[in-house]
C-alpha positions in Angstrom: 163.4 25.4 74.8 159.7 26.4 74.9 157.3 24.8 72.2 156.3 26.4 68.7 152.9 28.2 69.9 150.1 27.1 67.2 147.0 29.3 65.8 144.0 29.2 67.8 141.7 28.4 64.8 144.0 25.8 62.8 146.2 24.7 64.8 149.3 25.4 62.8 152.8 26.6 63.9 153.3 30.0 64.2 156.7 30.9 63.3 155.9 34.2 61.9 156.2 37.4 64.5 153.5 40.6 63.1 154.7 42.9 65.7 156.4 42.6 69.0 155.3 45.6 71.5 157.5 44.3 74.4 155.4 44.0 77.7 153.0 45.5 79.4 150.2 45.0 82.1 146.4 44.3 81.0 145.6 47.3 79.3 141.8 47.4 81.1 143.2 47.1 84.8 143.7 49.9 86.2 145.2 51.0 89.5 143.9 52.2 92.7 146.3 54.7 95.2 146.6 52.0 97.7 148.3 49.7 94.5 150.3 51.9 93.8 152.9 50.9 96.5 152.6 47.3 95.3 153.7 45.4 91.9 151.9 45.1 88.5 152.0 42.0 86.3 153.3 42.6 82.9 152.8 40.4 79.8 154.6 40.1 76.9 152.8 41.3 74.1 153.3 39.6 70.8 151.3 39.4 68.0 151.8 36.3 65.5 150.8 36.0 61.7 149.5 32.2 60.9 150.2 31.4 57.4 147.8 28.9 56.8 144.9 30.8 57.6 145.9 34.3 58.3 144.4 34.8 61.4 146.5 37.4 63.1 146.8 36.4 66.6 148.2 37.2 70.3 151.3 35.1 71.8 149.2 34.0 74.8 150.6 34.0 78.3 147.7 34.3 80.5 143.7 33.1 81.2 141.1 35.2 80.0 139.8 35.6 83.7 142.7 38.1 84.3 142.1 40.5 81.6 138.6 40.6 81.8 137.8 40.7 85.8 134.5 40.9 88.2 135.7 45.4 87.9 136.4 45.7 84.3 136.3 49.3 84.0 135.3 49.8 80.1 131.7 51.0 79.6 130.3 50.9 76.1 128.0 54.3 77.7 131.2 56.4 78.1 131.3 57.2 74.9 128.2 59.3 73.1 129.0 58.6 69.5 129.1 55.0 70.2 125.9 54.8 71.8 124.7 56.7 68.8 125.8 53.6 66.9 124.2 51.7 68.6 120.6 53.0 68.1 121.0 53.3 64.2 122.4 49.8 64.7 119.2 48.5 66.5 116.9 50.9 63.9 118.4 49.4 60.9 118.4 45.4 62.0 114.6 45.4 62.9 114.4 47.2 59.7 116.0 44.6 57.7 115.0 41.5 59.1 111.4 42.4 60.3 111.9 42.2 63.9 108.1 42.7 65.7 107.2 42.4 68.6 107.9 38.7 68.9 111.2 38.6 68.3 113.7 38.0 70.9 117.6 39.5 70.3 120.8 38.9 72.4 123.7 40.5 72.7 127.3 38.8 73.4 129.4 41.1 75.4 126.3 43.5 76.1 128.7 45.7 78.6 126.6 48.4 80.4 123.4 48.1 78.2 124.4 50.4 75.5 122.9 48.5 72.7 120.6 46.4 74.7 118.8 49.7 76.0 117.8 50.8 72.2 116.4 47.3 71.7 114.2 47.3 74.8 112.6 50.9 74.1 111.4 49.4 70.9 109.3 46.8 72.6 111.4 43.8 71.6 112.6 41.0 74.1 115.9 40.6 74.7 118.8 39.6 76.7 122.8 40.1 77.5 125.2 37.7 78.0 128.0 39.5 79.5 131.1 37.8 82.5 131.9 41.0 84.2 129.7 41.6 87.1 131.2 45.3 87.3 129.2 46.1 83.8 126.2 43.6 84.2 125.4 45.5 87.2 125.1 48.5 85.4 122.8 47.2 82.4 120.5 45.3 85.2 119.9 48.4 86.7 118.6 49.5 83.3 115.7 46.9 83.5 118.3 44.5 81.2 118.3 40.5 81.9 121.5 39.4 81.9 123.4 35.8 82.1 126.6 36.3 83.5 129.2 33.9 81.9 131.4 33.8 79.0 129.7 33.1 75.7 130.6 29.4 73.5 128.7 26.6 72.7 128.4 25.2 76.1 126.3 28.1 77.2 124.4 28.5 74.0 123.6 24.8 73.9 122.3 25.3 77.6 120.3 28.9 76.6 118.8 26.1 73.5 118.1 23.7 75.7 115.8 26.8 78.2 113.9 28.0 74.7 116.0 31.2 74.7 117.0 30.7 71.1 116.7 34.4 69.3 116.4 36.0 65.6 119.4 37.9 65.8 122.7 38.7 68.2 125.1 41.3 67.8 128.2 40.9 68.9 130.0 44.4 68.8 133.5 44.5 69.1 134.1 41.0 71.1 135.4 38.2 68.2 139.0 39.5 68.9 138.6 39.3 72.6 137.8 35.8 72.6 140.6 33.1 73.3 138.8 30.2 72.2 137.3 31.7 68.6 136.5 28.3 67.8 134.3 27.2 70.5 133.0 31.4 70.6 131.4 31.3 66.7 130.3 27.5 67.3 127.9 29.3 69.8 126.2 31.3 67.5 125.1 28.2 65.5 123.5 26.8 68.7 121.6 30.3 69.7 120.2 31.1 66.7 116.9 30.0 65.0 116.5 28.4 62.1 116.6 31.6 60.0 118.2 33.8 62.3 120.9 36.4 62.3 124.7 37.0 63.8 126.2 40.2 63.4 129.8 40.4 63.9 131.5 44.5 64.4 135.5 43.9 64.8 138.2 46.3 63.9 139.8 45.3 60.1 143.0 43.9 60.2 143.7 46.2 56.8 143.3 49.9 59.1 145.9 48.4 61.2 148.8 47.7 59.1 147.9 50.6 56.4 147.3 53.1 59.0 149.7 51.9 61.6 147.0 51.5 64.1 148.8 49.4 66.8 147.5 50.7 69.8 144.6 48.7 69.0 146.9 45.7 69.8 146.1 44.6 73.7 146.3 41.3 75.4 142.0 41.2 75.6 142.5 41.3 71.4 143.4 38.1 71.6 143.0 38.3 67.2 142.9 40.8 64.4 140.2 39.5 61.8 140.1 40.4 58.3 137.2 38.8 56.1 139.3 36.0 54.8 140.3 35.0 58.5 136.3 35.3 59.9 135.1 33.2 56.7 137.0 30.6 56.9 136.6 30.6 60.9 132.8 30.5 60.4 132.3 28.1 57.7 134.1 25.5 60.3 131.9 26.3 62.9 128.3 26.2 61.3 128.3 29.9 59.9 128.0 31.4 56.5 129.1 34.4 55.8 126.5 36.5 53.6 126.8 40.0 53.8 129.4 42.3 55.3 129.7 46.8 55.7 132.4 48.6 55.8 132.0 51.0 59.1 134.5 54.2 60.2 133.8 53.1 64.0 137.3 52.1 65.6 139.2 53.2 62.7 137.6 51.5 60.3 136.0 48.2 60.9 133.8 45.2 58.7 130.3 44.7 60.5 129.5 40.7 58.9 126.2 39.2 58.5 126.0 35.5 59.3 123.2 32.8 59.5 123.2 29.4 60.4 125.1 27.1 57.3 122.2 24.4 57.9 119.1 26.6 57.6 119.9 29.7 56.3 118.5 30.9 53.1 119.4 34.5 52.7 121.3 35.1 49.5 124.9 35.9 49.8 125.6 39.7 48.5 128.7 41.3 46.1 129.8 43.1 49.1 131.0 39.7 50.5 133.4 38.6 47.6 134.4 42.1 46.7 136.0 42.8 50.3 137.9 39.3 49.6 139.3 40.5 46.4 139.8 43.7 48.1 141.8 42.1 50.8 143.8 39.2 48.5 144.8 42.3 46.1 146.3 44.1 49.0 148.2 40.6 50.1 146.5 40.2 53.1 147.5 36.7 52.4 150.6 36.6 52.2 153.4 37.4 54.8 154.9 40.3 52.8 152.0 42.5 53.4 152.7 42.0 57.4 156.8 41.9 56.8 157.5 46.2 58.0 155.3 46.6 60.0 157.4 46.5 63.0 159.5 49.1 61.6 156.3 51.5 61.1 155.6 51.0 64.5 159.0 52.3 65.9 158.8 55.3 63.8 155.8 56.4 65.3 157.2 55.5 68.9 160.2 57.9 68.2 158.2 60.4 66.6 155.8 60.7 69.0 159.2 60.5 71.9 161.0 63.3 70.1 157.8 65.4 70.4 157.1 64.6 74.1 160.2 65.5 75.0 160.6 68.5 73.2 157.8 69.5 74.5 159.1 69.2 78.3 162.4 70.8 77.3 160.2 73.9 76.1 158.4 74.0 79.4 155.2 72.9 77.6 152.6 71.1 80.1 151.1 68.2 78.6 147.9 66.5 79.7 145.7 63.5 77.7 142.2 63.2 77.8 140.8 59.3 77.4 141.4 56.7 79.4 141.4 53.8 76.5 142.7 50.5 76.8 144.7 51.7 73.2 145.9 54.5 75.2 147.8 52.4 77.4 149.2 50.1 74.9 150.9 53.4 73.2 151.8 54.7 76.4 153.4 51.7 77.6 155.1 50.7 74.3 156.4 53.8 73.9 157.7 54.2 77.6 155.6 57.6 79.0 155.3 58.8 82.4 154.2 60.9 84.5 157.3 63.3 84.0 156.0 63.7 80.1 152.2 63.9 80.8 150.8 64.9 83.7 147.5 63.1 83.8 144.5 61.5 82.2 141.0 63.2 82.1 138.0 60.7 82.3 134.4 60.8 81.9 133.9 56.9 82.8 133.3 57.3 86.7 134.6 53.9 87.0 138.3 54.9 85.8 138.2 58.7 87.8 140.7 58.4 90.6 142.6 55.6 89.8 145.7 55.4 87.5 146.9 54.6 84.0 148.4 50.2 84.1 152.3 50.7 83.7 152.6 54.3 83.3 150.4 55.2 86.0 149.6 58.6 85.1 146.7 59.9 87.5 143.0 59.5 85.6 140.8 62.6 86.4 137.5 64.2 85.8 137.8 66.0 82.6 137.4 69.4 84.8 140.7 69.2 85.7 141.4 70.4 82.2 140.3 73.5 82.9 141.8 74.4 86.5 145.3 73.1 84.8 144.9 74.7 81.7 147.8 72.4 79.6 149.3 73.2 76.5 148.7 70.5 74.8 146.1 67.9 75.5 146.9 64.4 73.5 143.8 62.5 72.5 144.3 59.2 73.0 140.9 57.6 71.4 141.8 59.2 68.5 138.8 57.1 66.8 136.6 58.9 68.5 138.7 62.2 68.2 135.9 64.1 66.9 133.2 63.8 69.8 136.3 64.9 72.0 136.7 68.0 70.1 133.5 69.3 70.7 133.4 68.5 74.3 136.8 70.1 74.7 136.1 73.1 72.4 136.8 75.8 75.4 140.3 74.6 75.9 141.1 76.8 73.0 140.3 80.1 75.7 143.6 79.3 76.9 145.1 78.4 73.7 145.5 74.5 74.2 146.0 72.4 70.9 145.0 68.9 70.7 147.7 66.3 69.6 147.4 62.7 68.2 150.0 60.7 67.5 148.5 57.7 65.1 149.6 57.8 62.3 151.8 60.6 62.7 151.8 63.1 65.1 149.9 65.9 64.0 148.5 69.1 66.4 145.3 70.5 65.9 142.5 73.4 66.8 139.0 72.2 67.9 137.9 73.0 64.7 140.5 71.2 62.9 140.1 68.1 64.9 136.4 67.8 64.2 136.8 68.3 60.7 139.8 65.4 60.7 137.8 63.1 62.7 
């Protein structure tokens, strides 16, 4: 009999299952021809519901180290819109809290440089902590410094201890891939000055389960964070909580505002206890609101099967264009092959010429679009389904449509699809 598995912030029994998406391989490890004669490891992939702090959380089954690897293939610089983000994000912080010259910012889970870049053009000293050597490599040879190692407070207590303490991180998009969130937000506490600044960017719990977004669900999102969930977390680990944005990025995410809970003074804003009454009013805690989502997520499975197929039986050739790690979560969920799409166009050079984990579909430069000419090209980032469009906009010559399938599987023009995204 294996042993009740307990919430990584409270330590209480999970008993309650969110979703169960079966198993699947790291959704960021992705295959090379010579693997392909060889076998993958697969995972199962359960997410759990804690009901005495609602934190939404992974089953877990493996050590970080195997889902985020020395050739982790996701660059934050793949993607224009995001590094467009990015720059308004950096413009609006030293902005708002007065960042000169003598500053110094860091960035937890800097990637390739994407943010970190921005930061340096404006004169302002900074520095990455980031434990994959394949995308540290990439933001040193952008001028960045970089510590290599996974963030918590045994490395911010040593960065302390070197003078290295800063007036504001960002951490973009890395709270749910930490499996010790504990020990990750202590960190903050350690690294920042006396009146400095942690911002937090994480997808919101409440786009998942009201728009049925789980392909966000992967083993490196070890949780799914709503406000009540990242307050509580923080206020036990020497954060406060005083300001927090709704964003579209992702699908809709919260960007939260932190300082230290001993020496912070900045006042906490409306916006902070209207998105909890926004989130208790739609039950985010209380187990009914989590209840069907399992049975959303099989509708979406068969729907997006029955249109797959259908599209095979009419001699349709179907192609995808994205290379996401939410890609291969719907891909592998829902059981696709190559015999339903043909391949995966890519503009990361890191992912070209290797293949989709589990359903190893071929990954391609996005040319091959146009010497294969498909019917139908399925957008897997659909958060980003916009910027996609408007690369892809000559498809239409041959008169491809573009297809996503979250929430519901809906075909569109170019023009269409930039207007719905």
């Amino acid at each position: 009999m294996t042993d009740t598995p307990t919430c990584r912030h409270c330590a209480s029994p999970l008993t309650r299952t969110f979703v169960d998406l079966g198993t699947a391989p790291p959704s960021n490890s992705y295959l090379t021809a010579d693997q392909l004669d060889g076998p993958e490891t697969y995972y199962p992939l359960k997410i759990l519901t804690c009901e005495t702090c609602w934190l939404v959380q992974t089953q877990d089954f493996a050590k970080r180290e195997e889902f985020f690897s020395e050739d982790y293939a996701y660059l934050s610089s793949a993607s224009a819109s995001w590094v467009e983000h990015a720059r308004v994000y950096v413009d609006e912080m030293i902005s708002r809290y007065d960042l000169g010259k003598d500053a110094t910012v860091a960035e937890v889970a800097s990637n390739d440089g994407y943010l970190l870049k921005h930061v340096q053009d404006k004169g302002i000293g900074c520095y990455g902590i980031e434990p994959t050597t394949s995308t540290a490599n990439i933001a040193r040879g952008k001028g960045i410094d970089v510590v290599e190692d996974f963030f918590g407070r045994e490395l911010a207590t040593r960065l302390a201890g070197e003078g290295r303490q800063v007036d504001l991180t960002a951490a973009n998009n890395v709270l749910a891939h930490v499996p010790d969130i504990n020990d990750f937000a202590g960190g903050f506490a350690i690294l920042l000055k006396e009146n400095g600044v942690s911002t937090f960017e994480f997808p919101h719990l409440q786009n998942l389960v009201d728009k049925c977004e789980f392909d966000t669900i992967y083993h490196e999102h070890y949780s799914y964070l709503s406000l009540i969930s990242v307050q509580r977390i923080f206020e036990k680990n020497g954060l406060q909580v005083f300001d927090v944005e709704e964003l579209p990025t992702h699908g809709g995410s919260l960007r939260v505002h932190a300082q230290r809970s001993d020496t912070g003074q900045r006042a906490v804003t409306p916006a902070v206890t209207a998105m909890i009454e926004q989130e208790t009013s739609a039950g985010i805690a209380t187990w009914e609101y989590y209840a069907d989502f399992q049975e959303k997520v099989s509708k979406v499975r068969d729907a997006a099967m029955t249109y797959l197929i259908d599209a095979r039986s009419k001699g349709l050739r179907v192609a995808a264009y994205g290379a996401a790690a939410k890609g291969n979560t719907f891909l592998n969920f829902c059981g696709v092959k190559r015999d339903l799409i043909d391949f995966v166009c890519d503009r990361a050079e890191l992912k070209q010429g290797k293949f989709m984990p589990g359903s190893r579909i071929p990954i391609l430069k996005p040319n091959a679009l146009y010497e294969a000419k498909p019917d139908r090209i399925l957008i897997l980032p659909w958060n980003i389904q916009s910027e996609i469009a408007k690369q892809l906009a000559d498809c239409e010559s041959w008169g491809a449509k573009f297809v996503t399938f979250i929430p519901e599987v809906q075909e569109f023009s170019s023009a269409e699809l930039q207007k719905a995204g």
